[in-house]
N, C-alpha and C positions, 0 to 999 in steps of 0.2 A: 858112984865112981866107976861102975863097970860100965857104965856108956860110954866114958870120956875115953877111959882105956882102949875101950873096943873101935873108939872111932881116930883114936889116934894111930893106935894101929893100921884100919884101915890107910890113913893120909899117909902114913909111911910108904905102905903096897902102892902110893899113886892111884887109889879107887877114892877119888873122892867124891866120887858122886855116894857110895856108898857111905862116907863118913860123914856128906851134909845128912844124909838121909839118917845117920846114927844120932848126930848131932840131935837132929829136929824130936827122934824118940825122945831123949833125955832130956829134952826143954817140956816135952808132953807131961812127963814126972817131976821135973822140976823148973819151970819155968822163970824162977827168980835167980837161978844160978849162974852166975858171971862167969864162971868158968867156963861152963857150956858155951855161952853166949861167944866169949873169945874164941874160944877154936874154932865155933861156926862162923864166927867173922874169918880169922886166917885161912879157915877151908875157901872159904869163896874166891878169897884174895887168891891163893893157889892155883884155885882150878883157872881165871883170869889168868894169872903168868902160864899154865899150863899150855892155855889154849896159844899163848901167846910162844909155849916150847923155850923157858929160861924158868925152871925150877929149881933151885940149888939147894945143899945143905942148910944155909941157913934160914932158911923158908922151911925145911923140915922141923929145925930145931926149936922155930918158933911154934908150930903145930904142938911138936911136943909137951913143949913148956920147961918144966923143971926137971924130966923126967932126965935129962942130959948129965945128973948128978948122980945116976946108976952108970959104975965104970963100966959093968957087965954090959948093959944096955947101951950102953956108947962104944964099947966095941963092935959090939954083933952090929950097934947101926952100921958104923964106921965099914965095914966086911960091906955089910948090904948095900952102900951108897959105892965104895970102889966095884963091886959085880953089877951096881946098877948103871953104873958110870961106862964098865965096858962091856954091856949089854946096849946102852944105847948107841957107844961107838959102833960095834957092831953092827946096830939095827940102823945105824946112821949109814953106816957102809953098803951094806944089806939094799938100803933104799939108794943109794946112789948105782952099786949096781945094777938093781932092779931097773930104776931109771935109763942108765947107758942101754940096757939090752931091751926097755919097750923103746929105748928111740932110735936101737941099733936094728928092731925087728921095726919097726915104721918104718923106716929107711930103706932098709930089706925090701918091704914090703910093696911103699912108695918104688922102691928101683925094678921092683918085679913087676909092677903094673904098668912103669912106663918100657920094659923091655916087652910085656905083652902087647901093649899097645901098640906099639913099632913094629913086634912083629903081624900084629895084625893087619896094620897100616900095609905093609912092607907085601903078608901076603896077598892084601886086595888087591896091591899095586900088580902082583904077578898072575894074579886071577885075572886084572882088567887086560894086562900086555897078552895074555893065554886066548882071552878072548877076541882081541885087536888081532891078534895073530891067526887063530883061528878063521874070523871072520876073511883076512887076505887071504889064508888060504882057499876058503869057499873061493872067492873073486877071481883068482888064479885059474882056481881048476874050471868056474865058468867061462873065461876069458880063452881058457884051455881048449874046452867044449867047442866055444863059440869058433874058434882058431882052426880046428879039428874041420868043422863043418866048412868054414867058409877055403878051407883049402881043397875041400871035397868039392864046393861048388868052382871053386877056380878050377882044378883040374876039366873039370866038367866041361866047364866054359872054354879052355883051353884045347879040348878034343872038339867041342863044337866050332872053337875059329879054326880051328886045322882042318875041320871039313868044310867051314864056309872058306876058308883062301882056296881049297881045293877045286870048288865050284866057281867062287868067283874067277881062277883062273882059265876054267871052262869056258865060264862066261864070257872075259875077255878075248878068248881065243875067237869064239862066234861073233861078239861084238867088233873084233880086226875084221872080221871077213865080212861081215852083213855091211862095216863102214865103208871099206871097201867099192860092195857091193854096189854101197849110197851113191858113193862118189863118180864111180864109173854112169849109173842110170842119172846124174846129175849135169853133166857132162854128154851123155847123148840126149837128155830133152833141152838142153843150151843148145847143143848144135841143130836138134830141130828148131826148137824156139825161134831162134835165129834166121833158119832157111824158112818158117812157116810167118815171119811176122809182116804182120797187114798190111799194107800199102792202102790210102786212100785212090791211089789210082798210078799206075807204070809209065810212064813217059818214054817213049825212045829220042835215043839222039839227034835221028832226024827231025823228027820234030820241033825238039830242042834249038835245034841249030838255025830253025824256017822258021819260026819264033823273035828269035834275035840275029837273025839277020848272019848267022856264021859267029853268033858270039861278037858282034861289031861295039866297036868301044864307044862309037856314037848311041848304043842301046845301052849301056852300061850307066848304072842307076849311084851304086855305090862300091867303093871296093876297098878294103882291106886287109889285115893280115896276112888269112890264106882265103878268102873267099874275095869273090866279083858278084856283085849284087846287079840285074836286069830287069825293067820292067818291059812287059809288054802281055799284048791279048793270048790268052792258050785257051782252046777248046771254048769261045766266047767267052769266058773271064780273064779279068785283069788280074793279072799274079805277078808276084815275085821270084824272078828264078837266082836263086841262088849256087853259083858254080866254086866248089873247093877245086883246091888245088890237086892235082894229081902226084901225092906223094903220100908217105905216111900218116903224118901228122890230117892231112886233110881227105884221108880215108878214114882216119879212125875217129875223126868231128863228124864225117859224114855218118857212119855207125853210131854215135852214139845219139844223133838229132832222131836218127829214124828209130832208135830205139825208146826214147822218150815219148816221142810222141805218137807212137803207137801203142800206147798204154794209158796215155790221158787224153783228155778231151774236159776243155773249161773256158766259160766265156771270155776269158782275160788272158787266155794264150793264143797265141798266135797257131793257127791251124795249119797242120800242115796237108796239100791237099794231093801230093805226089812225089814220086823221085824217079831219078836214075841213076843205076848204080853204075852203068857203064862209064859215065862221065864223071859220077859222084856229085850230081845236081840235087838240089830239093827244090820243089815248088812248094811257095808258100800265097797265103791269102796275101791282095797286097791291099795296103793301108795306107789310103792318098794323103794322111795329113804326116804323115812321118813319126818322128821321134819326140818325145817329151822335151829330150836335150835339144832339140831344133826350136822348140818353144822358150825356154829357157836362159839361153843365149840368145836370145832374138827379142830387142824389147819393145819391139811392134808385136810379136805372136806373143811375147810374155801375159801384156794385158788384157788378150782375150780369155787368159786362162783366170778367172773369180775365185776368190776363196772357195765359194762352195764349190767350184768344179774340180779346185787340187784336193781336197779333202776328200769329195767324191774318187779319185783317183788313187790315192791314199789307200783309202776303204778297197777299191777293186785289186790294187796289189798286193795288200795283204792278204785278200781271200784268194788270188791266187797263189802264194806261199804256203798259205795254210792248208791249201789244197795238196799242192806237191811235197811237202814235208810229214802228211799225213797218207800218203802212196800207200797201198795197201799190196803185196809180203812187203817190202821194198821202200823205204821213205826216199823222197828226188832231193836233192840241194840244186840251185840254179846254178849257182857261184861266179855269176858274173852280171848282178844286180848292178845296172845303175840306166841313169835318164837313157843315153844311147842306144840301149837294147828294151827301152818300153815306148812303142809303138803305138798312135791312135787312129782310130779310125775316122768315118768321116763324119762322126756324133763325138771326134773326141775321147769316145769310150775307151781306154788304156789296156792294153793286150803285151804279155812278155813274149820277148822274143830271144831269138842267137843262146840256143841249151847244149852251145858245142862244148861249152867247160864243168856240166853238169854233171852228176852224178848220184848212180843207183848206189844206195849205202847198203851195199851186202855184204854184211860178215865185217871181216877186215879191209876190204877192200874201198881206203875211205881217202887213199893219198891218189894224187893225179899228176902226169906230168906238164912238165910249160908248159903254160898257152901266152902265143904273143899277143893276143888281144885283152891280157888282163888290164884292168886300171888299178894300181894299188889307191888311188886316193878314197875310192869306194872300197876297197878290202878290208876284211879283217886281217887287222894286224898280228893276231895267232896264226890264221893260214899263212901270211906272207913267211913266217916265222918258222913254222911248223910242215907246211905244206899238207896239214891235215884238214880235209872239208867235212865239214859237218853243219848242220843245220844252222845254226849261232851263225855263221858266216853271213848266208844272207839276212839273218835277225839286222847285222852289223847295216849291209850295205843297202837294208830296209830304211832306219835311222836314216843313215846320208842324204837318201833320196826326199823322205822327211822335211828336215831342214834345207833342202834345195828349195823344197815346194813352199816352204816357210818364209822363208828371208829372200829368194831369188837371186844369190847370191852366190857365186863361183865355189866350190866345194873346197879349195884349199885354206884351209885356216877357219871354216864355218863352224865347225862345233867350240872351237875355243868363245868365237865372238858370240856366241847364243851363252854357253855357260856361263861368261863375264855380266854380260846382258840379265841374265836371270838372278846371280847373284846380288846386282845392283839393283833389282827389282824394276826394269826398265826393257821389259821384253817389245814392247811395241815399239823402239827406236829401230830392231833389226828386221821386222817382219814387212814383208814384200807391199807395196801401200798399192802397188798398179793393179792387184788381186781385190781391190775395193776395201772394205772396213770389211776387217777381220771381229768377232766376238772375242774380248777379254778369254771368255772359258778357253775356247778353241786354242786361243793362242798357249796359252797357260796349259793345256792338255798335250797339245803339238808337241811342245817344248819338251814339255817332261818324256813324253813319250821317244822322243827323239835321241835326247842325252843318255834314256838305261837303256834304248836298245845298241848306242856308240859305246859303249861300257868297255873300256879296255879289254876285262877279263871276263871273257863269255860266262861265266859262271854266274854273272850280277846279270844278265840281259835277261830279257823277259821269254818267257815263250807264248808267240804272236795266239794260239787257239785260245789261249786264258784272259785275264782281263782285259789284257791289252785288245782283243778282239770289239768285244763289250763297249770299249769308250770307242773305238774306230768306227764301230757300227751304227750308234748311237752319235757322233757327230758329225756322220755321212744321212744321218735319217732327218737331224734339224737342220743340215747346210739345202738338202731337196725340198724340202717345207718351207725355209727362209726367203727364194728367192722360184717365181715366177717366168722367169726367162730362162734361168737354170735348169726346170723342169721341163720348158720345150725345149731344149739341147740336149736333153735326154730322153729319149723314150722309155718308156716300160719296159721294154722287152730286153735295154741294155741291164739292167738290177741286176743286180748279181741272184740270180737263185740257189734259196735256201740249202739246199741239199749240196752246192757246191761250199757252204761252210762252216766252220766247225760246229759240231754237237752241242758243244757250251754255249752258244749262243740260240738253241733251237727253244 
């Protein structure tokens, strides 16, 4: 009975692992004992509700047994289960606080890690702006640097222009006076140029006069404008004397013929072979077959003139343009191109003449005033417009002469009827048939060559030393080759030589 005792006791204290293990002694001593056996069953059942935390008085009282029939002992239990009742409210309580304050220190704890975090966050974010800030300032204070210097080389620079305007207005000042200077010795070798320039040979008036008979109107060849054209024998040659007028306008035609052609010399101008200034004559080469436009207009001489001999003619007037427009200081413009002023000789060979409206293109010096012998039908329509001469001009009244030699047809309205003609693909309805059979190319070349050098806007015209030269040359080489008869109408010696044309072509 002292195990039973001893381990009921224990299950009272709630030690029941102590009172199975009490139990199990006293089954070792008495193993047949039901008694034993029962409380060790209720022990088990116990510690199960135990673990399960619903142990009550009467789960005690069962443990106990009968023992419940000691009032003593049913009091003192009675005492022991209200102290145990508010020992576990307590320890109930106890754990619920415990509870509130590890989850009031988690929280804490939880809230302290997220405010260190934040503040960490918070400080990188001012470490990163410390450093962004930093790094501007470097950028500043190099931008500073760099600011610093480059104001150091401006000033620098700005003392170096303040001594170059100083000098350059030095230099200016020498430059006024040395221009000056220019102009003045520019100005006296014009006026020697002038008193010093070449005559092929002086004429006096008596002469002049025993020549044509007094100037008799029966000797009188051709006249015009401001000039009287003469033929007759001087010094045994047959020449042309040409007499201006004795006014301004035909003083100052006479200056500029003797000043042209005392600078050039080409087999396709007209030579001039003397003058006099007292009357304001010039003598010229005279040239028995006349003028192109006498051919031209004339359609007995028209048909003497073959395609290859206008081609050929062509060819020599261009190389005379290209000649005078490449004048060396000084480029010439004729400016008064057409059939009437190109001249043949007694081979036919084509020579320009009348360079009273010409001009030396120096400087600015590039407007001229009336001349009554212009023909606007051969103009360019810029000069008519402008009264500015420049080389495009005779490009223009190159063209014209072109399609004269092309179609043989009056110059008014001639370029409309060839561009119609060409558009309609019907170029040999226009072209001249009394010139014999023309070559397709030829005509097709002519053509085209004719229309860009009529170009309204000199700006589209060609310029004669480039290719345009090239095809002229080259269809003046197969028109001499073509034709047999051609070639005895020309001599050798008439060919234009090399050196009289442009370089592009050599």
């Amino acid at each position: 009975m002292g195990y039973l005792c001893k381990a009921k006791v224990q299950a009272l204290m709630q030690n029941y692992q102590s009172a199975m293990a009490t139990y199990i002694e006293g089954l070792k001593r008495d193993p047949n004992s039901t008694i034993i056996i029962d409380g060790f069953k209720r022990c088990v059942t116990c510690i199960e509700k135990f673990k399960g935390g619903d142990v009550g008085i009467v789960d005690l009282e069962d443990i106990l047994g009968d023992w419940h029939s000691d009032i003593y002992l049913s009091n003192e239990l009675q005492k022991y289960m209200e102290e145990v009742a508010v020992l576990k409210t307590e320890a109930s309580d106890e754990r619920l606080r415990r509870m509130e304050s590890e989850q009031t220190a988690r929280t804490s704890e939880a809230n302290q890690v997220q405010r260190q975090k934040e503040t960490e966050e918070h400080l990188s974010k001012i470490q990163q702006e410390l450093q962004q800030v930093k790094a501007r300032q470097d950028e500043v204070a190099n931008e500073l640097l760099k600011a610093n210097k480059h104001n150091e080389h401006a000033q620098n620079q700005l003392l170096e222009l303040t001594e170059s305007k100083e000098r350059c207005n030095q230099l200016q000042s020498k430059h006024d006076v040395l221009l000056k200077e220019r102009d003045t010795a520019l100005k006296e070798v014009e006026k020697l140029r002038r008193r010093s320039t070449a005559m092929p040979c002086q004429f006096s008036l008596a002469e002049l006069e025993c020549a044509t008979e007094n100037f008799s109107t029966s000797m009188k060849f051709i006249e015009c404008g401001v000039a009287s054209t003469y033929q007759d024998v001087l010094r045994n040659m047959k020449v042309a004397i040409k007499v201006l007028r004795h006014d301004g306008q035909g003083h100052s035609q006479f200056e500029q013929e003797v000043a042209i052609h005392s600078r050039v010399r080409h087999p396709n101008l007209v030579t001039l072979l003397g003058a006099c200034k007292e009357s304001s004559t010039l003598v010229y080469e005279s040239l028995p077959n006349g003028s192109l436009e006498d051919f031209l207009s004339c359609e007995d001489k028209r048909q003497t003139l073959t395609w290859q001999m206008r081609v050929r003619i062509i060819a020599e007037i261009c190389s005379a343009l290209i000649f005078l427009h490449e004048n060396k200081p000084d480029p010439i413009v004729h400016g008064d191109l057409k059939p009437a002023n190109i001249l043949l000789d007694a081979n036919l060979v084509s020579k320009l003449s009348d360079f009273g409206i010409s001009h030396l293109l120096i400087q600015s010096k590039s407007k001229n005033s009336d001349h009554p012998v212009e023909d606007p039908t051969y103009m360019d329509p810029e000069y008519l417009a402008t009264r500015k001469m420049t080389p495009h001009c005779d490009v223009y009244s190159f063209g014209m002469v072109v399609l004269r030699l092309l179609t043989g047809q009056p110059p008014v309205g001639i370029k409309k009827i060839v561009e119609d003609a060409m558009k309609q693909g019907d170029l040999n309805s226009v072209v001249d048939t009394s010139a014999g059979e023309w070559p397709d190319v030829h005509i097709q070349q002519l053509a085209h060559i004719a229309l860009s050098c009529t170009e309204q806007n000199s700006r589209y015209r060609p310029v004669l030393s480039g290719q345009l030269w090239t095809a002229v040359e080259t269809m003046r080489d197969v028109a001499m080759l073509s034709s047999q008869s051609s070639s005895s109408l020309v001599p050798e010696e008439s060919i234009i030589p090399s050196h009289f044309t442009c370089s592009i072509s050599h």
